[in-house]
py3Dmol code that shows the C-alpha trace and the ligand (Angstrom):
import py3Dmol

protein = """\
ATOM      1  CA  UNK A   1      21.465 -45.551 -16.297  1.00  0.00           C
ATOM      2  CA  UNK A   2      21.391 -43.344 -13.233  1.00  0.00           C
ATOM      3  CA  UNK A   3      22.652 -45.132 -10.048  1.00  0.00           C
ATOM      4  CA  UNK A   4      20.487 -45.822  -7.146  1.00  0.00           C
ATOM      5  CA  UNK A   5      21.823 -44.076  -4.447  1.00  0.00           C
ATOM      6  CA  UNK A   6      21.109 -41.035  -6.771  1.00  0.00           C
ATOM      7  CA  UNK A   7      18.004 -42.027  -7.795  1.00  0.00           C
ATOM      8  CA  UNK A   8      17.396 -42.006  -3.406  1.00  0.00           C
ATOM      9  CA  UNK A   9      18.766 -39.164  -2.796  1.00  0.00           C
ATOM     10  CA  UNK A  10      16.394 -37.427  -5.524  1.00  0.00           C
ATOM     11  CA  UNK A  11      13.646 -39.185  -3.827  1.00  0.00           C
ATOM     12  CA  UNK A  12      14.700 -37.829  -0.241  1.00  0.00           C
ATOM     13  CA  UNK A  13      15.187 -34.573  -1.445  1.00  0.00           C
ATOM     14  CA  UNK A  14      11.317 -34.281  -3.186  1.00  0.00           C
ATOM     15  CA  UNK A  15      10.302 -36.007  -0.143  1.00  0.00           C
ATOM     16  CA  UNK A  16      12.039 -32.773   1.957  1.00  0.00           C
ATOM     17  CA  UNK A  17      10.762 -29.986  -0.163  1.00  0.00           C
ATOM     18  CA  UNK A  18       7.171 -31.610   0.209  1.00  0.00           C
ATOM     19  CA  UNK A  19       7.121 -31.477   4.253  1.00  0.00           C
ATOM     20  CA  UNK A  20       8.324 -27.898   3.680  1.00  0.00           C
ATOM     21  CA  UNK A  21       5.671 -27.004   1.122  1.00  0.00           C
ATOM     22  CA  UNK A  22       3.258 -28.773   3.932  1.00  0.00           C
ATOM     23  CA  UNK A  23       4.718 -26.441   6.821  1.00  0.00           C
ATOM     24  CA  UNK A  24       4.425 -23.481   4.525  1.00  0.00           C
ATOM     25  CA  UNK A  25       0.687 -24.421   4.255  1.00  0.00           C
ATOM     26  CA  UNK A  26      -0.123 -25.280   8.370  1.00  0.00           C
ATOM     27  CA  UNK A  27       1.277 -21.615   8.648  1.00  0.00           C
ATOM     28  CA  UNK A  28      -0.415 -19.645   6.052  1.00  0.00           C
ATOM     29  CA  UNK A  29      -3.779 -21.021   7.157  1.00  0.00           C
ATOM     30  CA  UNK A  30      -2.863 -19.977  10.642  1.00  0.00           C
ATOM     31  CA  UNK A  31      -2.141 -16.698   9.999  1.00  0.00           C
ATOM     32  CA  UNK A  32      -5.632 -16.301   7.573  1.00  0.00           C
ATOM     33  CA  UNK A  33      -7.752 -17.473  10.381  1.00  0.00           C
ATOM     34  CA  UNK A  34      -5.847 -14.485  12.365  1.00  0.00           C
ATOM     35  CA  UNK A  35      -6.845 -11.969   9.654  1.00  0.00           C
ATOM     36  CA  UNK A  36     -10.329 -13.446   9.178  1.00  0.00           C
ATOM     37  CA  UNK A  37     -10.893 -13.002  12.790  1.00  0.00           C
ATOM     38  CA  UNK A  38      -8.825  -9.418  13.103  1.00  0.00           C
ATOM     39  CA  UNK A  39     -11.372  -8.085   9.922  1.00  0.00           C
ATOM     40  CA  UNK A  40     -14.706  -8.993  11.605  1.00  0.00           C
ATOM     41  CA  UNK A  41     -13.833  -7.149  14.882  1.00  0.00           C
ATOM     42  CA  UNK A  42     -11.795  -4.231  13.721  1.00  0.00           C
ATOM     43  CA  UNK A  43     -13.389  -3.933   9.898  1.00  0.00           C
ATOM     44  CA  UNK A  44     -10.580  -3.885   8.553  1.00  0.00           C
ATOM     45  CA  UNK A  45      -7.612  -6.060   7.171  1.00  0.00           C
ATOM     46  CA  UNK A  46      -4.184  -6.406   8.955  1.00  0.00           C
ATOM     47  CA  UNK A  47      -2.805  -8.471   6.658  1.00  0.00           C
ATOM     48  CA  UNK A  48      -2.862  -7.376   3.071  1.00  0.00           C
ATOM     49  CA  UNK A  49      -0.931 -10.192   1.172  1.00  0.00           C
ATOM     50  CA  UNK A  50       0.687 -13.327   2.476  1.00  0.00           C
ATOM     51  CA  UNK A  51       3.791 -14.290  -0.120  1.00  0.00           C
ATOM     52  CA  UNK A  52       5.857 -17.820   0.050  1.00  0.00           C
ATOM     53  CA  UNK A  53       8.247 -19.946  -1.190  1.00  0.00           C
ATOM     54  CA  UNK A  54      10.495 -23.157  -0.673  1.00  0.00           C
ATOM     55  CA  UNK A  55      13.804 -22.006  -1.632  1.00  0.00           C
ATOM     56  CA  UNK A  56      15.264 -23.144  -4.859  1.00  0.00           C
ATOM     57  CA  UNK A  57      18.259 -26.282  -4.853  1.00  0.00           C
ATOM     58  CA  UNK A  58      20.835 -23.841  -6.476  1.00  0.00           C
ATOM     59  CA  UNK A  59      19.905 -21.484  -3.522  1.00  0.00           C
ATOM     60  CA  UNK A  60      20.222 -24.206  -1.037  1.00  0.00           C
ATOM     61  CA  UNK A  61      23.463 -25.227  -2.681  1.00  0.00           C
ATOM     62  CA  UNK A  62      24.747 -21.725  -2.648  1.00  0.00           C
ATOM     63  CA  UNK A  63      24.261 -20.749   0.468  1.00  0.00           C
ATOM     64  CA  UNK A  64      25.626 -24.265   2.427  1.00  0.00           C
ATOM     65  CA  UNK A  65      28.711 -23.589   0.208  1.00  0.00           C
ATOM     66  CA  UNK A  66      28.900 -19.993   1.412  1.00  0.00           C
ATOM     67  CA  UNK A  67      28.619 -21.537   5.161  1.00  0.00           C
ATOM     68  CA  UNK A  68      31.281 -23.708   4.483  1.00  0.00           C
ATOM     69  CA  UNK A  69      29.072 -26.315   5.238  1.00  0.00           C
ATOM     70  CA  UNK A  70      28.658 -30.116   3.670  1.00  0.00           C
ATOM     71  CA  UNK A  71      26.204 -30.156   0.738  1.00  0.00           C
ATOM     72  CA  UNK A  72      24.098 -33.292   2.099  1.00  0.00           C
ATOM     73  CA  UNK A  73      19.919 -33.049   2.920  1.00  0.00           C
ATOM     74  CA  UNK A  74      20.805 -33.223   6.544  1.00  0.00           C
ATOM     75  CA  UNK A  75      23.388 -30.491   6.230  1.00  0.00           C
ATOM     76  CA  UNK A  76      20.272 -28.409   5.009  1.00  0.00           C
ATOM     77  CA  UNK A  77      17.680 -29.712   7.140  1.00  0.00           C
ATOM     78  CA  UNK A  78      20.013 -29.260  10.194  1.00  0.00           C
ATOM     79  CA  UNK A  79      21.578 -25.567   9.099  1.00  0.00           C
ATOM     80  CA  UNK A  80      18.883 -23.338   6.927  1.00  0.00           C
ATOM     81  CA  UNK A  81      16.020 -22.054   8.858  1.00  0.00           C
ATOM     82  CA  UNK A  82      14.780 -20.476   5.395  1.00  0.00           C
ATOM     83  CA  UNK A  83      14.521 -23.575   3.382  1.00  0.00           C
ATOM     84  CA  UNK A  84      10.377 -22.929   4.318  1.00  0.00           C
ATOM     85  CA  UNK A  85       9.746 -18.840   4.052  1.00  0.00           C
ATOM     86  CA  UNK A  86       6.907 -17.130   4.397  1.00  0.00           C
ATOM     87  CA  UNK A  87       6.027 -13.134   3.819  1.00  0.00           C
ATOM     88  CA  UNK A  88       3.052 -11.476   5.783  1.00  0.00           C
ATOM     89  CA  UNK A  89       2.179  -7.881   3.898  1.00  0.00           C
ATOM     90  CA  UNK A  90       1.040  -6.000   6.807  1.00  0.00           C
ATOM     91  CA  UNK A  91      -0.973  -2.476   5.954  1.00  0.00           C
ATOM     92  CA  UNK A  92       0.762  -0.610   8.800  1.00  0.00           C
ATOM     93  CA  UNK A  93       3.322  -0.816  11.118  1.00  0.00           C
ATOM     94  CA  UNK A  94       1.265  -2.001  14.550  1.00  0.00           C
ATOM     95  CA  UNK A  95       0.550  -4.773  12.567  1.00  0.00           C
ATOM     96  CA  UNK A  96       3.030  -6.199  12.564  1.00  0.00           C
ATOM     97  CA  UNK A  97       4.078  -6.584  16.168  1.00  0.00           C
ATOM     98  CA  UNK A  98       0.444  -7.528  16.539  1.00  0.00           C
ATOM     99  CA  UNK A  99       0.692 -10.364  13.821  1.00  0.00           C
ATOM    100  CA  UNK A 100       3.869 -11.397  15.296  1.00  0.00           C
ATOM    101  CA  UNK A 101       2.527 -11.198  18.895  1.00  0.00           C
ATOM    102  CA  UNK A 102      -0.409 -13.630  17.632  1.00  0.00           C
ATOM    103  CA  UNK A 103       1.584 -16.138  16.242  1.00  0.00           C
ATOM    104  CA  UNK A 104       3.900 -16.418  19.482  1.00  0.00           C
ATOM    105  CA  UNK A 105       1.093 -17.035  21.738  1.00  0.00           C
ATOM    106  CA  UNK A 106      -0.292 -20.016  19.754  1.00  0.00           C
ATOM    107  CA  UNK A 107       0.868 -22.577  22.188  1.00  0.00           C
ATOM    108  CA  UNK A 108       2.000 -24.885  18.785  1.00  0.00           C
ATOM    109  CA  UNK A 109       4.306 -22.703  17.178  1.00  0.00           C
ATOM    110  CA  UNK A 110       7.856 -22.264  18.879  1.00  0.00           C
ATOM    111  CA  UNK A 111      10.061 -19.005  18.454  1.00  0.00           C
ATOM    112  CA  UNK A 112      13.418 -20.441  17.303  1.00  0.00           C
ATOM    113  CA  UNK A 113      14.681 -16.551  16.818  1.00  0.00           C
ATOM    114  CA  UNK A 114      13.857 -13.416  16.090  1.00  0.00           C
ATOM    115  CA  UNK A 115      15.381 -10.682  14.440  1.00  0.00           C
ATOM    116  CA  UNK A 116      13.810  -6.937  14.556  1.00  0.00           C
ATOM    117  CA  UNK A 117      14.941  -5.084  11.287  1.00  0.00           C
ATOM    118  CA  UNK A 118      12.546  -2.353  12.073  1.00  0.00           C
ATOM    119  CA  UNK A 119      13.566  -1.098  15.314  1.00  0.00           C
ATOM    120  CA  UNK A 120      17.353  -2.208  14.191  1.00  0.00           C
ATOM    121  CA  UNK A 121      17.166  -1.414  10.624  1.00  0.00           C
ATOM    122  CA  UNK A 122      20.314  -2.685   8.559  1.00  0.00           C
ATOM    123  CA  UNK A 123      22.710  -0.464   7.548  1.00  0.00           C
ATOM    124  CA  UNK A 124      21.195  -0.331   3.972  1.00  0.00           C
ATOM    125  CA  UNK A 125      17.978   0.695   5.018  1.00  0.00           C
ATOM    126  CA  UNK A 126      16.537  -2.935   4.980  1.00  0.00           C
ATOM    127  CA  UNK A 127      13.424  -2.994   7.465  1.00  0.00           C
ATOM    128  CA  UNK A 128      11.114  -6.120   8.367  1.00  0.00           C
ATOM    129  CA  UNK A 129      10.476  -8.159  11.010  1.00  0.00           C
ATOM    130  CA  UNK A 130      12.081 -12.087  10.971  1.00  0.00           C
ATOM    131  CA  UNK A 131      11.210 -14.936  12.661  1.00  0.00           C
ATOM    132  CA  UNK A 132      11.918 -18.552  12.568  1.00  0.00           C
ATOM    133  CA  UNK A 133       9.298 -20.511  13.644  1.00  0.00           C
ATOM    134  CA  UNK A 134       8.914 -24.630  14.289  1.00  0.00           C
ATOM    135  CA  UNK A 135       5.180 -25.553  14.102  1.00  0.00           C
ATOM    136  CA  UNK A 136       4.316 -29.644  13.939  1.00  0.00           C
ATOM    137  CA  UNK A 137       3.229 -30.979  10.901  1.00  0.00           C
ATOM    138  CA  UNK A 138       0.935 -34.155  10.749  1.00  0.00           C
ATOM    139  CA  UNK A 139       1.993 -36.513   8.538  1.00  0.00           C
ATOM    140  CA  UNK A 140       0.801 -40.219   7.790  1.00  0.00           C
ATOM    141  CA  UNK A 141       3.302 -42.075   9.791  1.00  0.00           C
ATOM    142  CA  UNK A 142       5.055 -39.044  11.985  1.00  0.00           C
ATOM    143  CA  UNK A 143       4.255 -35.630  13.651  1.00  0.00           C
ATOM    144  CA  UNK A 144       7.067 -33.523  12.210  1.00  0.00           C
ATOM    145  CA  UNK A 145       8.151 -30.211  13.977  1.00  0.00           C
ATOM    146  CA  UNK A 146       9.233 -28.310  10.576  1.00  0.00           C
ATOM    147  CA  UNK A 147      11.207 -24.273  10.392  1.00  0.00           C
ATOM    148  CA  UNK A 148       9.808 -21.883   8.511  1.00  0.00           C
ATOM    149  CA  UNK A 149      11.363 -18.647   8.432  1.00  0.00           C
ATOM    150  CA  UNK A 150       8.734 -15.585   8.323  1.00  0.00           C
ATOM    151  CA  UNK A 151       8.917 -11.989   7.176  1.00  0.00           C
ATOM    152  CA  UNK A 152       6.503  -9.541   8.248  1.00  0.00           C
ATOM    153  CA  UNK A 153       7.100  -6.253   6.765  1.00  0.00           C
ATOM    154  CA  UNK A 154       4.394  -3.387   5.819  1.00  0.00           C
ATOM    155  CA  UNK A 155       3.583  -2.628   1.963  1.00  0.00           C
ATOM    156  CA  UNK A 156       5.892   0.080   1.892  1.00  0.00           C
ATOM    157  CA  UNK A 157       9.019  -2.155   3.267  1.00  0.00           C
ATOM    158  CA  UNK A 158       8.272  -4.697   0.712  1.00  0.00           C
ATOM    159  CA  UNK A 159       8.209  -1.711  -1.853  1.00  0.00           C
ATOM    160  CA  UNK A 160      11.860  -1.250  -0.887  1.00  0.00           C
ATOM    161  CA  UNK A 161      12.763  -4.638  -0.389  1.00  0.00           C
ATOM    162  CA  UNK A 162      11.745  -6.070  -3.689  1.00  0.00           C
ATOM    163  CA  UNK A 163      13.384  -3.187  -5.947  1.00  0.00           C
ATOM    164  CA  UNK A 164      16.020  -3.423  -3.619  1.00  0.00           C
ATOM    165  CA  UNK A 165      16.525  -6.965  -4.638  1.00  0.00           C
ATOM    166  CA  UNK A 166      15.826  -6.507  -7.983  1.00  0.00           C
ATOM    167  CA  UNK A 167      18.051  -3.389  -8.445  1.00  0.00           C
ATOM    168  CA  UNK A 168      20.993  -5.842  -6.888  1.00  0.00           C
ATOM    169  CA  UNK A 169      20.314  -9.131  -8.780  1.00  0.00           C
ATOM    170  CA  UNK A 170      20.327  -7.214 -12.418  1.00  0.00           C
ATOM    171  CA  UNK A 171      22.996  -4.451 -12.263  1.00  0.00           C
ATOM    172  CA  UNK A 172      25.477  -5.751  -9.402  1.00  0.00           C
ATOM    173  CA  UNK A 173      28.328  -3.644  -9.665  1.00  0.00           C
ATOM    174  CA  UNK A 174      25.992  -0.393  -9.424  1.00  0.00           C
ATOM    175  CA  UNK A 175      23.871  -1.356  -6.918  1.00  0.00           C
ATOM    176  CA  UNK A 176      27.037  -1.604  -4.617  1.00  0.00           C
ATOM    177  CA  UNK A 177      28.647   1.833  -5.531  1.00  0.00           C
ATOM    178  CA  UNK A 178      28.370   4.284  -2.659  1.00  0.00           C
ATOM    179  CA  UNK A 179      25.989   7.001  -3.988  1.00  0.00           C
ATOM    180  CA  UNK A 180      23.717   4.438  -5.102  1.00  0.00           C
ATOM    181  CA  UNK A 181      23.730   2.881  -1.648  1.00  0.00           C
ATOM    182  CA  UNK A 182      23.585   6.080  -0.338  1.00  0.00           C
ATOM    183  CA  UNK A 183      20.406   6.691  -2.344  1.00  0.00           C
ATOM    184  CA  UNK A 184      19.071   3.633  -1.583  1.00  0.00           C
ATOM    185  CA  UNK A 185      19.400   4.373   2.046  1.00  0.00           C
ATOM    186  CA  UNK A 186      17.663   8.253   2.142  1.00  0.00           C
ATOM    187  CA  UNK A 187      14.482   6.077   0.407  1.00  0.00           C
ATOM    188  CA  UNK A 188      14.456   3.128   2.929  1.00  0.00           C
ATOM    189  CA  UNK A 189      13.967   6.285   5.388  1.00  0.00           C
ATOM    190  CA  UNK A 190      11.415   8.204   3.641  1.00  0.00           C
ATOM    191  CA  UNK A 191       9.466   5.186   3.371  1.00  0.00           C
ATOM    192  CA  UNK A 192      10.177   4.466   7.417  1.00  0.00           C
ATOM    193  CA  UNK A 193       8.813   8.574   8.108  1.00  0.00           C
ATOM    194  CA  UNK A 194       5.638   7.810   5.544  1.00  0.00           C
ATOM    195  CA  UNK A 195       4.943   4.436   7.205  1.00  0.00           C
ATOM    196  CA  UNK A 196       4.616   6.652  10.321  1.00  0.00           C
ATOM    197  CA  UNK A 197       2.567   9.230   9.198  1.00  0.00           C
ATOM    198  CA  UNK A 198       0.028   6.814   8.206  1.00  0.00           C
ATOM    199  CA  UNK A 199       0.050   4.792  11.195  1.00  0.00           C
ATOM    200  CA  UNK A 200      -0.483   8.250  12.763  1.00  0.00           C
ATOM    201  CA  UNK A 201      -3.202   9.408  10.032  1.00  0.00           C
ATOM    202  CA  UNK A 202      -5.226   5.923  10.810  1.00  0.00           C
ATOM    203  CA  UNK A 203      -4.897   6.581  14.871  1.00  0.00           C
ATOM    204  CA  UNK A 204      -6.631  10.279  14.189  1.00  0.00           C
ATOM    205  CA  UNK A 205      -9.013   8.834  12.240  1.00  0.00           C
ATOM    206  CA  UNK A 206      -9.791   6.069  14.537  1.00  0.00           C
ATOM    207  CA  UNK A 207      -9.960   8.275  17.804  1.00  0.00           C
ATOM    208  CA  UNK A 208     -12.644  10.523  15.969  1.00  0.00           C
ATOM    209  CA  UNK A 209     -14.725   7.598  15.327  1.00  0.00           C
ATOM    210  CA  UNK A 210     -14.572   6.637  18.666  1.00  0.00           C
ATOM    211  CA  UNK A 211     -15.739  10.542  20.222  1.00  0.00           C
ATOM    212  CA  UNK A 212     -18.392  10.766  17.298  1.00  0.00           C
ATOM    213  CA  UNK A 213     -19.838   7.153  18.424  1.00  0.00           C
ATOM    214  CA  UNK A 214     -20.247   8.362  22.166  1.00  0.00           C
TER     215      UNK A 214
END
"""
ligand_1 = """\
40
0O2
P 15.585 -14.732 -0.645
O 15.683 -14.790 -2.137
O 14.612 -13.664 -0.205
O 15.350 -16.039 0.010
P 21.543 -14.838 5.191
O 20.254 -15.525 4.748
O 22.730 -15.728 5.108
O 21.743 -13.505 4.512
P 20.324 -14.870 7.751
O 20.798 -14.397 9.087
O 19.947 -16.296 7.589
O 21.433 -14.503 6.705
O 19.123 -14.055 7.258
P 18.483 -12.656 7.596
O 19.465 -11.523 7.540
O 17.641 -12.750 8.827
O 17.500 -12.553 6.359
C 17.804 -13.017 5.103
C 16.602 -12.744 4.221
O 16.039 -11.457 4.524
C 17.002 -12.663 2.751
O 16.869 -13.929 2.207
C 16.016 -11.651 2.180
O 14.775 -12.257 1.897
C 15.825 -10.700 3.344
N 16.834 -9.634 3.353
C 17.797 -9.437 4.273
N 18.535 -8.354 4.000
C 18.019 -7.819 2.877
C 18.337 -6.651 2.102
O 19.263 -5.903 2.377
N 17.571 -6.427 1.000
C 16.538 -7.242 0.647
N 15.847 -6.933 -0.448
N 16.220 -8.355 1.354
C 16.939 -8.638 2.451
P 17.825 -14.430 1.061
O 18.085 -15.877 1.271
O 19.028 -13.537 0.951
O 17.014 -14.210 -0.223
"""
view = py3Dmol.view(width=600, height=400)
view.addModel(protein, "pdb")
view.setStyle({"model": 0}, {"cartoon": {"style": "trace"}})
view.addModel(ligand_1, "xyz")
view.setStyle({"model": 1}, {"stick": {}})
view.zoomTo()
view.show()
């Protein structure tokens, strides 16, 4: 027989990861009314892909231990801004800041923090654009202001990012040798240069349009 402050604390937990899932939902909705709106005025779409996820319990676990911190649903609820996470594909670069602008005027979402891996990229090469947001979420009894952490990042940062990630989770030891991270590094910056050029290819495009329509 499982005991019942076990049995509760299951309960809590499911009853956590639901508001999350909710919060992940309020946001996503926000942010494809933005693109809806962007598309019909500029013809085309800033947003290419929006990706999320409610982070795993082992992942939870993991990183509270790695804090040092107690292993208890307040610990988490009080400590991880990521629990909620959310990642905007933009198609280039202005995006971005303009997606990110959006969201922070919307007088119902509050900036927690922001951290600007593009301008500041790490010293791997890892580029995108966090924030952690707090938006309210209605539920039956309470309005609940709920974190969600939120990656915007262009398609060619979440190129590097996910074999970047993938490279690290399978072969370890490799991944962390120095030619490799070298390696890894010279691509995180041709893919910076390319994102760029094509921000710079759409701006020549777009500035004929606008002296053939005159
Ligand atoms: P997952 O599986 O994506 O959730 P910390 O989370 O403790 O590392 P902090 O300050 O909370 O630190 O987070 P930070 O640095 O703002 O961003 C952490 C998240 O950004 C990671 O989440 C990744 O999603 C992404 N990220 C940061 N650095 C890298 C990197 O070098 N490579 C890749 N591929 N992604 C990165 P998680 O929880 O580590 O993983």
């Amino acid at each position: 027989q499982v005991p019942d402050p076990l049995i509760k604390q299951a309960y809590q937990f499911q009853e956590a990861m639901m508001m999350y899932t909710c919060a992940i939902r309020e946001l996503k909705t926000k942010l494809e009314v933005l693109n809806d709106e962007l598309s019909v005025r500029n013809s085309r779409n800033p947003i290419e892909l929006v990706k999320s996820r409610v982070k795993k319990p082992i992942s939870i676990v993991e990183k509270l231990q790695r804090r040092g911190l107690s292993i208890s649903l307040e610990s988490m609820t009080e400590n991880l801004d990521d629990v909620a996470g959310i990642r905007v594909i933009c198609s280039f670069l202005d995006d971005i800041y303009a997606v990110a602008e959006m969201l922070t005027r919307q007088d119902d979402v509050h900036i927690i923090a922001i951290k600007d891996y593009i301008r500041h990229p790490k010293a791997n090469g890892y580029r995108s654009y966090h924030m952690i947001v707090e938006i309210p979420v209605f539920f039956s009894d309470q309005k609940k202001w709920m974190r969600v952490e939120v990656q915007i990042r262009t398609i060619a940062m979440d190129f590097w990012a996910s074999l970047d990630h993938q490279l690290k989770y399978k072969k370890e030891m490799e991944a962390n040798s120095e030619d490799i991270s070298i390696e890894l590094r010279e691509c995180a910056e041709v893919i910076a240069n390319t994102d760029e050029r094509m921000l710079n290819i759409r701006k020549k495009i777009e500035a004929q349009e606008i002296a053939l329509n005159k």
